[in-house]
Each structure stands twice: as structure tokens, then as C-alpha cells.
N, CA, C and O of each residue as an XYZ file, in Angstrom:
536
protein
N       0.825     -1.194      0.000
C       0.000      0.000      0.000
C       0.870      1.260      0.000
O       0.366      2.301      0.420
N       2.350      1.251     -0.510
C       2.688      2.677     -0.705
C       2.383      3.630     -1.475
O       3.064      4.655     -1.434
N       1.438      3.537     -2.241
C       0.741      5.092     -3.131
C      -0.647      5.396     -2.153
O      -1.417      6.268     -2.557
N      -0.937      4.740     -0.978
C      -1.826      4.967     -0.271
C      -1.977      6.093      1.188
O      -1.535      5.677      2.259
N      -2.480      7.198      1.136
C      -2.030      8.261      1.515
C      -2.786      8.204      3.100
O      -3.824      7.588      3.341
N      -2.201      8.790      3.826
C      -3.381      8.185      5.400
C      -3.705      9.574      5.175
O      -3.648     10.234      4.137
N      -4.272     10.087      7.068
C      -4.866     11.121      7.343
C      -4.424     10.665      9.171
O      -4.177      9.554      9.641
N      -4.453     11.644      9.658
C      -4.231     11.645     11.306
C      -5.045     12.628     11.905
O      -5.407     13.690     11.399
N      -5.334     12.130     13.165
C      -5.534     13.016     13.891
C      -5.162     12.990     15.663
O      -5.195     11.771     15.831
N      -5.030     13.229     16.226
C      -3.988     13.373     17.405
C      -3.674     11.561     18.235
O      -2.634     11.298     18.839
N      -4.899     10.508     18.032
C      -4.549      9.195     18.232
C      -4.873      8.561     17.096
O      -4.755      7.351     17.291
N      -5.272      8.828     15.857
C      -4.975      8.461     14.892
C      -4.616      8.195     13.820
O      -4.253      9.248     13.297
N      -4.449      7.054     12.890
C      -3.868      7.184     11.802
C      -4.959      6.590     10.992
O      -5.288      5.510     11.485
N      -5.617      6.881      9.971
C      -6.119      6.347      9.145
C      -6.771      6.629      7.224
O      -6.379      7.551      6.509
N      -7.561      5.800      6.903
C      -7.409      6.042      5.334
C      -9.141      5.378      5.094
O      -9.257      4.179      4.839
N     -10.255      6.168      5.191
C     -11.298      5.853      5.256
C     -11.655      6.709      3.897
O     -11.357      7.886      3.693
N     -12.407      5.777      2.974
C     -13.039      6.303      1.883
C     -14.246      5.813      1.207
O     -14.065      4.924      0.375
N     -15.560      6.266      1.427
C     -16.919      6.262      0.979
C     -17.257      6.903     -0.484
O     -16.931      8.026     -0.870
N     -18.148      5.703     -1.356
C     -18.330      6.150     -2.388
C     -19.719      6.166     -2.112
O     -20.159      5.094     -1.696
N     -20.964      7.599     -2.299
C     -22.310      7.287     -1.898
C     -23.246      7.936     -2.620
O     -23.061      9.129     -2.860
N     -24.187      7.406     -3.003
C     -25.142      8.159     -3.739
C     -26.394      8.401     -3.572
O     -27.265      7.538     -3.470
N     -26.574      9.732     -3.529
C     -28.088     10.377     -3.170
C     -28.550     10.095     -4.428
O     -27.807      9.876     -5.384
N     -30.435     10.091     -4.491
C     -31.295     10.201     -5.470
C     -31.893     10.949     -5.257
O     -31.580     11.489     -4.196
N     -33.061     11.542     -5.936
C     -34.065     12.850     -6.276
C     -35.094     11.800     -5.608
O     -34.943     10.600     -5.378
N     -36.381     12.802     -5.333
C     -37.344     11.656     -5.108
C     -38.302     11.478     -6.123
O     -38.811     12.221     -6.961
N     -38.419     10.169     -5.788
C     -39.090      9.453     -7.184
C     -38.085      9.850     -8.314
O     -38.614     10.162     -9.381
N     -36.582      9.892     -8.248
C     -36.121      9.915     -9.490
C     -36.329     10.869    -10.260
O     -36.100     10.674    -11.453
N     -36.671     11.784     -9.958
C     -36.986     12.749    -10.832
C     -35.728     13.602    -11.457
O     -34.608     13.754    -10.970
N     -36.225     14.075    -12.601
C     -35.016     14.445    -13.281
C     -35.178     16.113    -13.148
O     -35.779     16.751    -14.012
N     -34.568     16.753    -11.956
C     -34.510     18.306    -11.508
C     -33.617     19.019    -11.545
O     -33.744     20.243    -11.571
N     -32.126     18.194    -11.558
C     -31.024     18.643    -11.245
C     -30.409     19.324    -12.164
O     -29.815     18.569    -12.935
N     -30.258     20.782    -12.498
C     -29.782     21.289    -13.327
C     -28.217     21.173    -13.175
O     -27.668     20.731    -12.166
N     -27.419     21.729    -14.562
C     -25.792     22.248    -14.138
C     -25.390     23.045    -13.420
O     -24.204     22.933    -13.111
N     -26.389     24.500    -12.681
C     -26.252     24.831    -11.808
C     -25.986     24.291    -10.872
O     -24.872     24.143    -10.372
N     -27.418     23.771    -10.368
C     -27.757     23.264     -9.068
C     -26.766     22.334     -8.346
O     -26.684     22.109     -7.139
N     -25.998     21.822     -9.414
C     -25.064     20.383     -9.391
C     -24.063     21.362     -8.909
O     -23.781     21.272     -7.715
N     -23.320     22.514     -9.782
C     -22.659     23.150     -8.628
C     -22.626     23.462     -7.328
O     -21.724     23.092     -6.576
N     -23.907     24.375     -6.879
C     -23.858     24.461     -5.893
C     -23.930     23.386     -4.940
O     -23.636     23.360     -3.745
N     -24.411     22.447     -5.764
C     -24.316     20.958     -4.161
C     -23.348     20.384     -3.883
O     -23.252     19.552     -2.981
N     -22.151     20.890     -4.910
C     -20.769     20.097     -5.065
C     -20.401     21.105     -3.829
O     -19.765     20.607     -2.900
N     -20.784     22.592     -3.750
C     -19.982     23.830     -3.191
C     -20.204     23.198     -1.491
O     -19.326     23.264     -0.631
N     -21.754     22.522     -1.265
C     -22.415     22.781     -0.252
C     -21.516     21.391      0.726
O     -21.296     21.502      1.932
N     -21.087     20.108     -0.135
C     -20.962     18.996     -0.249
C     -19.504     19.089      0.660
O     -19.184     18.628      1.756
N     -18.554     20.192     -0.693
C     -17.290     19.998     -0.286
C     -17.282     20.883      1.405
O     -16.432     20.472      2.195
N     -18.068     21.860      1.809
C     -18.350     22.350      2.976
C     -18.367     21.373      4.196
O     -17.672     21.272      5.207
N     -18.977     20.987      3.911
C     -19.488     19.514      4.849
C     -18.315     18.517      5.233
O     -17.912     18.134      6.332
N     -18.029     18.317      4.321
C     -16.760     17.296      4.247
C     -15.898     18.000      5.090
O     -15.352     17.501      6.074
N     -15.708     19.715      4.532
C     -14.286     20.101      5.424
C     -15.016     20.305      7.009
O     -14.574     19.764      8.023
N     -15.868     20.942      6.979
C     -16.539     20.860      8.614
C     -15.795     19.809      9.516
O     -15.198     19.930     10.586
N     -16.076     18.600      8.595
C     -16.161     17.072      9.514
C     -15.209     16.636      9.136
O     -15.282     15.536      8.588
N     -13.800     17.349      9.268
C     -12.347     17.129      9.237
C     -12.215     15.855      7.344
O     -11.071     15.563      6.995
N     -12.986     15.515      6.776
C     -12.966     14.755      6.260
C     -12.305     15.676      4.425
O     -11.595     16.682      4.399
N     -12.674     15.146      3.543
C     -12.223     15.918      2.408
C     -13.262     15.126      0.804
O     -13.137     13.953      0.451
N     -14.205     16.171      0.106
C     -14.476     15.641     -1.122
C     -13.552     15.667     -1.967
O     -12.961     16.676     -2.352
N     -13.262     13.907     -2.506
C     -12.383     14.274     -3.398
C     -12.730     13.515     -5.034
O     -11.898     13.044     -5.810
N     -14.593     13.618     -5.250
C     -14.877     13.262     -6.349
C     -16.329     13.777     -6.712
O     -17.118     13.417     -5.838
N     -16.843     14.394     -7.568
C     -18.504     14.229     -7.448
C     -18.652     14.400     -9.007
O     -17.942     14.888     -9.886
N     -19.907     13.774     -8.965
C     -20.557     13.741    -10.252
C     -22.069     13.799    -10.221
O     -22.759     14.329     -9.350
N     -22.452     13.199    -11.257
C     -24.509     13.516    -11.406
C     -24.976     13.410    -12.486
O     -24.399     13.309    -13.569
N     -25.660     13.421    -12.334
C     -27.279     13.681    -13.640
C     -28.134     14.255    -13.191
O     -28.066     14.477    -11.982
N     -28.687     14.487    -13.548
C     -30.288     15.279    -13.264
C     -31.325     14.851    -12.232
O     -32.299     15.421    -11.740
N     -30.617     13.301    -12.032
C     -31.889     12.791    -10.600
C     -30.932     12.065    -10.051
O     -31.557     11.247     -9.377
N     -29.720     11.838     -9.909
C     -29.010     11.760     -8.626
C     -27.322     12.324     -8.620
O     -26.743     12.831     -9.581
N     -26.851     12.115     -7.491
C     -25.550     12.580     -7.481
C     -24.616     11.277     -6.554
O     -24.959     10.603     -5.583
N     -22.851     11.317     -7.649
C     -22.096     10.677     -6.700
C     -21.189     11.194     -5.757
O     -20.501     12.064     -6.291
N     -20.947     11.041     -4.748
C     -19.994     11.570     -3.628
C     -18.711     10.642     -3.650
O     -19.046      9.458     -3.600
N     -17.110     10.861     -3.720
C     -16.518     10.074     -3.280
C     -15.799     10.992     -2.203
O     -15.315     12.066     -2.560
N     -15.758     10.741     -1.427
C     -15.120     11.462      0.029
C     -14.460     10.615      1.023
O     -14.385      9.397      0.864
N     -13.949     11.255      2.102
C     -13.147     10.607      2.896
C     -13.805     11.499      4.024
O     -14.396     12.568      3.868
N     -13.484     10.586      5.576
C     -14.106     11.150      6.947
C     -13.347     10.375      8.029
O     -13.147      9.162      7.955
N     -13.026     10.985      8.819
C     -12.174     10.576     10.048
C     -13.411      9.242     10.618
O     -14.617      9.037     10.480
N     -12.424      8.680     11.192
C     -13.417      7.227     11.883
C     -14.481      7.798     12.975
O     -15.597      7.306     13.141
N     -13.800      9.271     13.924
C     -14.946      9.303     14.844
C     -16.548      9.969     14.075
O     -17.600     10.205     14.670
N     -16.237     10.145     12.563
C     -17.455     10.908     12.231
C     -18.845      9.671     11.881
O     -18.260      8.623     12.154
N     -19.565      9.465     11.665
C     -20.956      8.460     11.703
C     -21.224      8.814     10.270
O     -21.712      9.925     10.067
N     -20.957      7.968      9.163
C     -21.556      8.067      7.871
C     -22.710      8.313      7.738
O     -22.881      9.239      6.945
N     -23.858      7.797      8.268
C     -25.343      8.151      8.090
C     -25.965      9.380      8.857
O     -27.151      9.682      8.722
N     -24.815     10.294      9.931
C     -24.648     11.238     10.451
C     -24.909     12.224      8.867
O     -25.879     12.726      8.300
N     -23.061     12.097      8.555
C     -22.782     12.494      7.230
C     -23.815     12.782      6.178
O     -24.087     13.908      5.762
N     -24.476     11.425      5.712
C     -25.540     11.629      4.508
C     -26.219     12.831      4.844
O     -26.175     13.884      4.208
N     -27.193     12.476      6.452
C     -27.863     13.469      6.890
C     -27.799     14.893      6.461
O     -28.496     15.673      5.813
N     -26.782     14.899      7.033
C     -26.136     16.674      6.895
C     -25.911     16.905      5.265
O     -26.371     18.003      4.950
N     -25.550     16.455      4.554
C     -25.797     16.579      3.460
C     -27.016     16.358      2.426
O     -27.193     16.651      1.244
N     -27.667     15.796      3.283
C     -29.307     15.821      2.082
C     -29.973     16.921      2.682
O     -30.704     17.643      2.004
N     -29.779     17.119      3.933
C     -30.526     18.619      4.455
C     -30.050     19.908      4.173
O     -30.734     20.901      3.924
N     -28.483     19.797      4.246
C     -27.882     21.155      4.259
C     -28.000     21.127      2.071
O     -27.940     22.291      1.676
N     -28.102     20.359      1.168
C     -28.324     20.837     -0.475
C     -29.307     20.762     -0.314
O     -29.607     21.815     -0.876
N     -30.729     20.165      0.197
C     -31.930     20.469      0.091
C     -32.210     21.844      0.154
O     -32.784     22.457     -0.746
N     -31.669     22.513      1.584
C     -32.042     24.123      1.353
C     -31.874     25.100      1.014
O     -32.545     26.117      0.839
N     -30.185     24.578      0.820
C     -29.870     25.811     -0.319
C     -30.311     25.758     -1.969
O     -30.547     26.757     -2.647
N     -30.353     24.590     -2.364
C     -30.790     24.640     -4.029
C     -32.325     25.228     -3.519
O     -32.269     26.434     -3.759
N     -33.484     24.961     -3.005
C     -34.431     25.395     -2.798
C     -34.447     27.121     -2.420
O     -35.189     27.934     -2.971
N     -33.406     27.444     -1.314
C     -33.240     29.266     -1.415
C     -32.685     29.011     -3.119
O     -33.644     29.089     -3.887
N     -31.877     28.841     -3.550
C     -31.143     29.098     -4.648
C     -32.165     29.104     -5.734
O     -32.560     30.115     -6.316
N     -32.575     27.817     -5.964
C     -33.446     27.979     -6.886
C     -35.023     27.595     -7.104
O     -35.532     26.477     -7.024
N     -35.768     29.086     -7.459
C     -37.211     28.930     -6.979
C     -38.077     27.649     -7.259
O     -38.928     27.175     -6.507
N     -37.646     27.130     -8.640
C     -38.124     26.341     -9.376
C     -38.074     24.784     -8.272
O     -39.055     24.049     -8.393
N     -37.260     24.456     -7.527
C     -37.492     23.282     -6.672
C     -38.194     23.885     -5.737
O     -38.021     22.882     -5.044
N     -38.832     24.580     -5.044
C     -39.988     24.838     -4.597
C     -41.370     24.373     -5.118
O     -42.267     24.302     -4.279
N     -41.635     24.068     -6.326
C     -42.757     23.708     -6.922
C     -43.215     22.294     -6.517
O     -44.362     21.916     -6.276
N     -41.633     21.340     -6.489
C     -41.989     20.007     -6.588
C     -42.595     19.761     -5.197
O     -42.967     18.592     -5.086
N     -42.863     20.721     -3.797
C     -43.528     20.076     -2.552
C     -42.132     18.832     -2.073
O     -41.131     18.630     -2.761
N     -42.353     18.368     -1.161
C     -41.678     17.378     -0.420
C     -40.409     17.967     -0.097
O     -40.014     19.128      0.015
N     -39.704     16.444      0.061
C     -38.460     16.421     -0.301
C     -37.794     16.619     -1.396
O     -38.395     16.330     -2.431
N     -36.465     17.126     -1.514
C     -35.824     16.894     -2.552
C     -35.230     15.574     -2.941
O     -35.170     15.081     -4.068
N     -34.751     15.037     -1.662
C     -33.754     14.031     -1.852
C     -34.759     12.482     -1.542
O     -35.795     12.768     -0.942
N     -34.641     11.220     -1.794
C     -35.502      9.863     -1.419
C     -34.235     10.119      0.097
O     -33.076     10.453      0.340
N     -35.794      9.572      0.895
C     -34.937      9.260      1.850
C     -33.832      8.209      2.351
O     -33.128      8.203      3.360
N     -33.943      7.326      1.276
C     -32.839      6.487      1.500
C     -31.186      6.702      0.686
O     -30.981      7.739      0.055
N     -30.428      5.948      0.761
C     -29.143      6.067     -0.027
C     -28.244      5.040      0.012
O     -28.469      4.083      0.752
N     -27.081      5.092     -0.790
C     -26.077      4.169     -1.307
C     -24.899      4.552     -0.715
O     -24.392      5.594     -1.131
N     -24.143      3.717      0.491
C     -22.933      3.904      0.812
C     -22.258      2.840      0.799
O     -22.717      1.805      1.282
N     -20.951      2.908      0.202
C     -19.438      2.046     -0.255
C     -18.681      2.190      0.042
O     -18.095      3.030     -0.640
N     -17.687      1.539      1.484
C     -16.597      1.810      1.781
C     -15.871      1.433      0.576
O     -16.351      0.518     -0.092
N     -14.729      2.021      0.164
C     -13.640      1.710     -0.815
C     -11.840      2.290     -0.790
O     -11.210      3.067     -0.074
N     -11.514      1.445     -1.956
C     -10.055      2.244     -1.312
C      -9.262      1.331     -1.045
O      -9.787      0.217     -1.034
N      -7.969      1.373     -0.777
C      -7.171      0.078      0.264
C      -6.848     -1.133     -0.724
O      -7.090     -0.918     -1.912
N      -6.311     -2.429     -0.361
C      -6.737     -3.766     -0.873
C      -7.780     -3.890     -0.739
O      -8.614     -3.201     -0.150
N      -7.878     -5.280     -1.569
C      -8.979     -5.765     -1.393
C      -9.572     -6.316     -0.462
O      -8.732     -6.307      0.437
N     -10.518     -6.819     -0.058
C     -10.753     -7.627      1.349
C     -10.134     -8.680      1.272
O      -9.400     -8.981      2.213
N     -10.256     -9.620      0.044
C      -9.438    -11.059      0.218
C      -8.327    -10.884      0.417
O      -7.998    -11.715      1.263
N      -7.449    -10.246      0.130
C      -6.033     -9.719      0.364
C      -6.053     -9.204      1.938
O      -5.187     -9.643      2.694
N      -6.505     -8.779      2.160
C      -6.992     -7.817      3.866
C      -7.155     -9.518      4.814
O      -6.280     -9.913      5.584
N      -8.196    -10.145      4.574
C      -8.341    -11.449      5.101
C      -7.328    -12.368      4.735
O      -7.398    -13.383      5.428
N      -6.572    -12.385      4.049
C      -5.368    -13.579      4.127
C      -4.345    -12.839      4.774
O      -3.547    -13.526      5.413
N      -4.126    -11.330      4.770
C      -3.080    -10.738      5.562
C      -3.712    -11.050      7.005
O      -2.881    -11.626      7.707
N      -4.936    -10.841      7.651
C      -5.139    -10.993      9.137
C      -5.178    -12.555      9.147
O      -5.066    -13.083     10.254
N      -5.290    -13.181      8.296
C      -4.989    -15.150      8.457
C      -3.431    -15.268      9.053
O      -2.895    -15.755     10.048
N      -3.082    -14.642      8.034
C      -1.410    -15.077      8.163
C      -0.488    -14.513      9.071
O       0.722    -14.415      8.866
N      -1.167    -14.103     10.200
C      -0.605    -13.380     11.428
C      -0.079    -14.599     12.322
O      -0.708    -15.632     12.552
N       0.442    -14.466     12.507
C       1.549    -15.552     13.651
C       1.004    -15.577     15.284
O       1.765    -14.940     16.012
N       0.075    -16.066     15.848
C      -0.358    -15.713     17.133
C       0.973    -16.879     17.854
O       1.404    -17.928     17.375
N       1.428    -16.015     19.438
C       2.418    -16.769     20.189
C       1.809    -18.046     20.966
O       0.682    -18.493     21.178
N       2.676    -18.278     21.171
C       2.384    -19.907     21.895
C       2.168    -19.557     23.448
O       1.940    -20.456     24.257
């Protein structure tokens, strides 16, 4: 793992990376090239808040991908949270036109992927092949 970069923080060392994806609700196709900016703006905010760092996003018109990184003490579904609430209200101040659709913006559910690192089978034959003492 030497092209693999950690992160610290005063007792730790680590290399945590989530690939996750929000949807529109019901799929709907709302998401302009604007809007996609500003959620990238609102996104990468978040990330730095929570010591963590965006370091990928993409989209279409009815959902978006996140690839980011977050210190271990932060709670991923914490995370989503704060991010489907905090782009819900600004594209809505931002732009009048998602006001029309009522609800939510975002389905309340979502897609999270730890990634990154080896692989697990590689990860599990390295913790196999540990030598316990006699």
C-alpha cells in the first residue's frame, strides 16, 4: 500500500473512503448544471466541517455521486444526513423552481461504499497469516 495516503488526527492514523449516492425523489429528473454546482460547493463544505475531504462528485439530473473521505470518529449516516438537508435548502433558497416540486428533494434512502485500500481477500489472508504466540 505505498501510493496509499493516510490522514491523522492526534490518536490516529487512518485512510477511510466512501463512495455514496443520493437520489431525487421518485427519481426525478430536476437537477440542473447549476444546481449540481452548488451541491458540489455545499458537499465539499461539509466534508471540510467534519475534518474529512471531497475528493470526487458527479450527477445527472436525478441523482448525485460523492466520493469522500471522513475521520473514523465521524458516523456516515450522520454524514448523509447533513448533506441531504444542508443541499436540500440551499438549491431550494437558490433555486425557486425546486420549490414547486412540494416534499423532499432528496428519497430518503441512499447508497454507501466503503472503498479504497486492498482488497478484502487480500486484507483477510493478511489478518490469516498473522503468527499468534504460543
Amino acid at each position: 500500500m505505498a501510493d496509499q495516503s493516510y490522514s491523522r488526527t492526534n490518536n490516529c492514523v487512518f485512510s477511510l473512503h466512501y463512495h455514496m449516492v443520493l437520489v431525487t425523489q421518485q427519481r426525478r429528473a430536476v437537477l440542473t448544471s447549476e444546481m449540481l454546482k452548488a451541491a458540489e460547493v455545499a458537499i465539499r463544505e461539509r466534508c471540510d466541517v467534519r475534518g474529512g475531504a471531497l475528493e470526487e462528485f458527479g450527477a445527472e439530473a436525478d441523482h448525485i455521486h460523492i466520493l469522500f473521505s471522513l475521520p473514523p470518529a465521524e458516523a456516515v449516516a450522520g454524514f448523509a444526513n447533513a448533506v441531504k438537508t444542508t443541499t436540500s435548502r440551499r438549491l431550494r433558497r437558490d433555486f425557486p423552481s425546486l420549490k414547486r416540486l412540494g416534499g423532499a428533494l432528496w428519497s430518503p434512502s441512499y447508497f454507501v461504499s466503503s472503498c479504497g485500500g486492498a482488497p478484502l481477500k487480500t486484507i483477510k489472508e493478511y489478518v490469516r497469516s498473522q503468527e499468534r504466540p504460543d
